[in-house]
N, C-alpha and C positions, 0 to 999 in steps of 0.2 A: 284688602287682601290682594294680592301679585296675580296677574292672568295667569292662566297655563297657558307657555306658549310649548312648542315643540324644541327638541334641543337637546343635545349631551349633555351631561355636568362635563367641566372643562379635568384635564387632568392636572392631578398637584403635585408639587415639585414640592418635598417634605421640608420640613422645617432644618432638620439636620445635615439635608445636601444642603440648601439654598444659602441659610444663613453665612456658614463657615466662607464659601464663597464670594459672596454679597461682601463681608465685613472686608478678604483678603484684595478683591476687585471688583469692585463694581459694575466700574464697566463691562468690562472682562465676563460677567456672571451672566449677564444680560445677553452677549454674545452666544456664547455658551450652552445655555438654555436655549434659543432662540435656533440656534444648529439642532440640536439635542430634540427638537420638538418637530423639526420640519418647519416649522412657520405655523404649526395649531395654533390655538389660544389655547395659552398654559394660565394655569395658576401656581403661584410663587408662595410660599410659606413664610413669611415671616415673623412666625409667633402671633403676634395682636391683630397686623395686617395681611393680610390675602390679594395684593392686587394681583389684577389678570392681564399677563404679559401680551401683546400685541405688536406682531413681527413682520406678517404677510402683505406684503404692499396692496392688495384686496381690500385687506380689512382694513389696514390704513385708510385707506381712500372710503371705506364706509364710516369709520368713526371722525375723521377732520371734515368731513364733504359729505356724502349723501345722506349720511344721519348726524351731521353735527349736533341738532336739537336735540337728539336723544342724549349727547357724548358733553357736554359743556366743559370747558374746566372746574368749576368745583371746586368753590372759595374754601371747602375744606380738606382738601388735599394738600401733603406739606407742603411741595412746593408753590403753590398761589396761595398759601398762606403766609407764607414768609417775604414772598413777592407783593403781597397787596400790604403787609406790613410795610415795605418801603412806596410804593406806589398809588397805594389807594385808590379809589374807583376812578376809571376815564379810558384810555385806548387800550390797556390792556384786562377791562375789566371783561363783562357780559352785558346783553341784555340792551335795552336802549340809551342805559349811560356809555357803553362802547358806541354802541352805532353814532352817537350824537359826535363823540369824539373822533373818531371817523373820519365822519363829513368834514368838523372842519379840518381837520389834520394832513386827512388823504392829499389833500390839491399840493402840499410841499414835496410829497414822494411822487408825484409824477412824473415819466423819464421826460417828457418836455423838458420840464423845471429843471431836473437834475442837470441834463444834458448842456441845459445854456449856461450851467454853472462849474461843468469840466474845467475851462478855462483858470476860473478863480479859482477854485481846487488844487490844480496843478500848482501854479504860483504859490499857493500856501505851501503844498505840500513841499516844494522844492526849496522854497526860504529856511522851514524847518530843518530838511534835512542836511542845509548850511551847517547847523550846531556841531555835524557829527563832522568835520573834516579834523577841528582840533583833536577830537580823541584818536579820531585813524591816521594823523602826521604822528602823536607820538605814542604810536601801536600800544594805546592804551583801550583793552575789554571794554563792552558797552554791555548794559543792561539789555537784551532786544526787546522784551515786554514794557520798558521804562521809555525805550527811545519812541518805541510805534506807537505807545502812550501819547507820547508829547504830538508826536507827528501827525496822530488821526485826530487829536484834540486840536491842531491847530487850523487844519482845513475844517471842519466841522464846527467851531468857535465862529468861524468867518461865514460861511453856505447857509446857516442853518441858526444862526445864534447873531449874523451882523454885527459880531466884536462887542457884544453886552456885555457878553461873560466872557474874563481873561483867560489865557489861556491857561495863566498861574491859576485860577479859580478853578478852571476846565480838570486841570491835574488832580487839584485836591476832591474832586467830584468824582473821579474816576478811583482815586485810591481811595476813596470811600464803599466806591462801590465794590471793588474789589476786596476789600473787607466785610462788607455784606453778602456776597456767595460764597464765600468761603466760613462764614459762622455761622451759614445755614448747614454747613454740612451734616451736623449732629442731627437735625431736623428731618433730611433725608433719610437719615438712616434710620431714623427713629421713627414713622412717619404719624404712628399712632400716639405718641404722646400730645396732650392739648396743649395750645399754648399759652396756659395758667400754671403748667410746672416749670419751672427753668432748666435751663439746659446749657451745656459751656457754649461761648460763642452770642448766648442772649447779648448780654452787656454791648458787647463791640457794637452788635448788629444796631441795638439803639442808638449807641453815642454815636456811631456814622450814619445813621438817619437822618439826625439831629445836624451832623453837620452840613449834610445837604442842603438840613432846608435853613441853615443861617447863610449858605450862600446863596441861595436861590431865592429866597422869598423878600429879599431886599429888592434887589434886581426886577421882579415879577411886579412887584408893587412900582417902580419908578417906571417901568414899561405903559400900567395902568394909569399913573396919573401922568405922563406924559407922553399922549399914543402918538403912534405916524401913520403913513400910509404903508408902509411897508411888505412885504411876504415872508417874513423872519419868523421863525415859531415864536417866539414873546410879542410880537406887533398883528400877528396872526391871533394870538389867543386874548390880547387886549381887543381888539377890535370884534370880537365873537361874539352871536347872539345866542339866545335860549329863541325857542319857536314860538316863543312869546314878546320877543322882542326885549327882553331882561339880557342884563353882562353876565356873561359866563360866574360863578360865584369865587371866591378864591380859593376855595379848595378845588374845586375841579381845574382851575389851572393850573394851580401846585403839581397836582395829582397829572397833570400830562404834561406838564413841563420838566417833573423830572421823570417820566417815563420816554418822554423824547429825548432828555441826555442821554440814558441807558443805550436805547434804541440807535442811535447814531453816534455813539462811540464802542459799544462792546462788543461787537460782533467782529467789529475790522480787524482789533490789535489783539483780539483774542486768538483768532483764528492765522493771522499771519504770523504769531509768536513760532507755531507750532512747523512754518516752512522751510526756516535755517536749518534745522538738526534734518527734515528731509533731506533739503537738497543736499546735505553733508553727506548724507547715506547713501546717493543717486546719485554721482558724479555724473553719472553719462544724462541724466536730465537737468539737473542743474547746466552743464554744457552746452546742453540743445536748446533751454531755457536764455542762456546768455547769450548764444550766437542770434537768437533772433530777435532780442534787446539791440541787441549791437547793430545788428540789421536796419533795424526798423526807425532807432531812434537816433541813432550812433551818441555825439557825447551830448545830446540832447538840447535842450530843455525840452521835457515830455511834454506833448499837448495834445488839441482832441485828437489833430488828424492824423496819430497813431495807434489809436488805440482800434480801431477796425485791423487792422495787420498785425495787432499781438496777438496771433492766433491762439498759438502755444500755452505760451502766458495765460490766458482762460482756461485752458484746460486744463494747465497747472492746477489754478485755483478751486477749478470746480471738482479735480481730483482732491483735493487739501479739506475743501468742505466735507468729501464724502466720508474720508477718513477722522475728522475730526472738527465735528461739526458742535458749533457752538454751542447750542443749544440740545442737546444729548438727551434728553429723556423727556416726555411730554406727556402729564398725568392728565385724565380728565376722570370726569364723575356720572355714572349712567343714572340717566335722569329717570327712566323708565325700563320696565324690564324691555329684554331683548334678547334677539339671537344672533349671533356672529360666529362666524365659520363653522355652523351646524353647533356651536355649544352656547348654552343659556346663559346669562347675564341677570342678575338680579338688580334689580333699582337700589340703588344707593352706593354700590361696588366699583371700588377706586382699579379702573383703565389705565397701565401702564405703554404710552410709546414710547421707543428710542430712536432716533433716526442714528443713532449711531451703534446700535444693533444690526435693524434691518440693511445700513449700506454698509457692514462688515461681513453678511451672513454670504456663505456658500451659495445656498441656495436660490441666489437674485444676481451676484458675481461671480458665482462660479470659481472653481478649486483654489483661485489667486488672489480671493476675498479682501483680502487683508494687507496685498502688497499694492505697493504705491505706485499704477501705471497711469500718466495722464491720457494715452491712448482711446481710455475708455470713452473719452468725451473729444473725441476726433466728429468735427462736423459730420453728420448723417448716421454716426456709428451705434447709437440707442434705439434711434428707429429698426437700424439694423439689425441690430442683436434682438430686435421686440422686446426691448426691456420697458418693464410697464413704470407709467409716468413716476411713481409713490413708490419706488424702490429707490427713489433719489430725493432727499425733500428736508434740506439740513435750512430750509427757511419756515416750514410749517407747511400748511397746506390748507385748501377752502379759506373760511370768510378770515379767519386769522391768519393768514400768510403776512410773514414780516412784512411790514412797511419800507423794511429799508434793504430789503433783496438787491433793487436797481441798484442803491448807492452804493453798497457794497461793492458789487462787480465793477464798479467804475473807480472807487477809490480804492481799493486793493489793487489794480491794474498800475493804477498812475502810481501808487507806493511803491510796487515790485521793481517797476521797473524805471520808476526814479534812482533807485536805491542801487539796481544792478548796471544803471549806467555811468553811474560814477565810481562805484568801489566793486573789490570781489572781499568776500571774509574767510577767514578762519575761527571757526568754534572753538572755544576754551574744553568745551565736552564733547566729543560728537555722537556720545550716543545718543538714543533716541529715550526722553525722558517718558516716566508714565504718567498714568493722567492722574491729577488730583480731584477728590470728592470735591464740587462745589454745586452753585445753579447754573454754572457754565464750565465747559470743559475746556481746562487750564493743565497748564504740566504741571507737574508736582513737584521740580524745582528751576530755579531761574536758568535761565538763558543766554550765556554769555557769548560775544563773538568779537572778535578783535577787525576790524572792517579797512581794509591795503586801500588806497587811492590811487584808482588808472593816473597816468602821467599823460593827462590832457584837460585840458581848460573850459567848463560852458559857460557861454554867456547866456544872458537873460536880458 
């Protein structure tokens, strides 16, 4: 029987508002509500399911941090159901198969480690963006989600992978995966369906599972029977122990081997897809943005000891996160009853976050929520405003905080402004596209930009 504890029942948002909006935008609905409430905990009507929306960077910071125990993800929530579908148990799991993966994993995301590997980074990134000179001499459109593609896959192939995995290989793993958040969508939206009924989008999500692991588990096994010394995640997970002094089993390296591809490719070319059609909107930051590219690196080759002076350029980015932040909705599972924001919680009742509600709402940005200023993230200006830590948190937050936050900030830097120091572009669209349902937030159609080459030379 459930304790009494003290506590409001949370108010609900009826099935007949909820829905109609939920199916027309999701995103959108979340915001919505999330203004509409003040930042209570709401409950969300969705016919079978009821989760309890969660917006107030308070409560945030209660349920990823001071009560994560109570809060866990919750292998039966849709979306880490459909994620542990591709992933399986290990860094992104719970419990002590997380912690164990972890341990070894954590020492590769170190900024140490990253930091000494800016260098090779840059080189990569800069070789690849070589490719794009032919399309921009004959002002021929470039895919930008296809080229950041290649570009984040080719630095991260090299930092992170020691050129095991080609880069051709690297490609076909990413378009996989990007077939697997986007055939979870029905799953989303459905959340209460088991997944012993089928649903559109099954099929694909398997057969690109399936072809992850015929690339990876070749690779993974030659890694194993031929170890090195290495700090490569495959030389890193061959050489791992269990606390019994046994090798890691093959599934659990399967299982964080392709959760480290996810993790150190999705975020970057996800998220930078979405700055073109910005900066197209914002000339006068786009502007301010180039001038101190220009500044800073002039015709380049980028390297470490610019990336302290791309002020701006950060701020950019960590405006781009807030607004459209990868990882966009964050379900967990209440392990025990509880109280949160003065309303009760029942054990077993599916916790809705959005970090892309809460850093859209009024209520934590204030009237201009929604519009694109990187000012907001001017050195000292958050402490200044008292903006609390969890009103900004497009990486997670507590024991789950992405792994690859530092890499992030550092290879999105060197891509920006690789990119804006050799060419300027023109958008084929320049509106501003809308997001597409998936497990990460994608536009909802492609992204074309035709990319003019400055009339100057870098060497390398």
């Amino acid at each position: 029987m459930s304790r009494s504890l003290p506590g409001a029942r949370a108010k609900v948002i009826p099935a007949w508002r909820a829905l109609p909006s939920v199916v027309r935008d999701a995103h959108g609905a979340l915001v919505d509500v999330g203004n509409q409430s003040g930042g209570d905990v709401v409950r969300v009507s969705l016919g079978v399911s009821r989760p309890y929306l969660v917006t107030n960077p308070a409560h945030v910071q209660e349920v990823l941090q001071e009560k994560a125990a109570i809060y866990p993800r919750g292998d039966d929530t849709a979306l880490w159901r459909s994620v542990r579908q591709l992933v399986g148990d290990g860094i992104l799991a719970e419990g002590e198969t997380w912690a164990a993966s972890r341990r070894i994993l954590a020492p590769l995301f170190r900024p140490a480690r990253i930091n000494r590997l800016v260098e090779t980074m840059a080189d990569a990134i800069a070789t690849a963006v070589d490719e794009l000179d032919a399309p921009a001499a004959a002002g021929q459109p470039v895919d930008v989600g296809r080229e950041l593609s290649r570009i984040v896959c080719s630095a991260i192939m090299r930092v992170f992978f020691a050129d095991r995995i080609s880069v051709q290989d690297g490609l076909r793993i990413i378009a996989a995966q990007e077939t697997i958040v986007t055939a979870m969508a029905p799953r989303l939206l459905a959340p209460f369906m088991p997944w012993w009924v089928p649903m559109p989008g099954d099929r694909r999500f398997r057969a690109a599972v399936q072809g992850i692991d015929n690339i990876l588990l070749p690779v993974l096994r030659e890694a194993v029977r031929e170890p090195n010394d290495g700090d490569d995640v495959l030389s890193t997970l061959a050489q791992a122990r269990t606390p019994d002094g046994q090798p890691l089993s093959e599934k659990q390296m399967r299982d964080d081997l392709v959760s480290m591809v996810a993790v150190t490719t999705e975020t970057s070319y996800v998220v930078l897809t979405w700055l073109w059609p910005v900066l197209a909107n914002h000339p006068h930051i786009a502007d301010r943005l180039v001038d101190e590219i220009e500044r800073v690196v002039g015709p380049g080759p980028v390297n470490a000891d610019h990336l302290s002076e791309l002020t701006y350029t950060k701020m950019v980015l960590e405006e781009l996160l807030r607004l459209y932040p990868a990882g966009w909705i964050v379900p967990r599972r209440a392990a025990a009853d509880d109280v949160l924001g003065g309303v009760r919680i029942d054990k077993g009742a599916t916790i809705i976050l959005s970090p892309y509600a809460t850093q859209r709402m009024s209520a934590w940005w204030g009237p201009t929520a929604t519009e694109f200023d990187p000012e907001r993230f001017a050195p000292g200006r958050a402490a200044a405003d008292g903006q609390h830590r969890y009103a900004h948190y497009p990486f997670g937050a507590g024991m789950h905080r992405c792994l690859g936050e530092h890499l992030f900030n550092l290879e999105a830097v060197l891509i920006v402004s690789t990119l804006l120091s050799r060419y300027r572009f023109r958008l084929t669209d320049s509106t501003m596209p809308g997001a597409r349902v998936a497990a990460s937030l994608r536009p909802a159609r492609r992204v074309e930009m035709t990319l003019i080459p400055l009339k100057r030379s870098v060497t390398r």
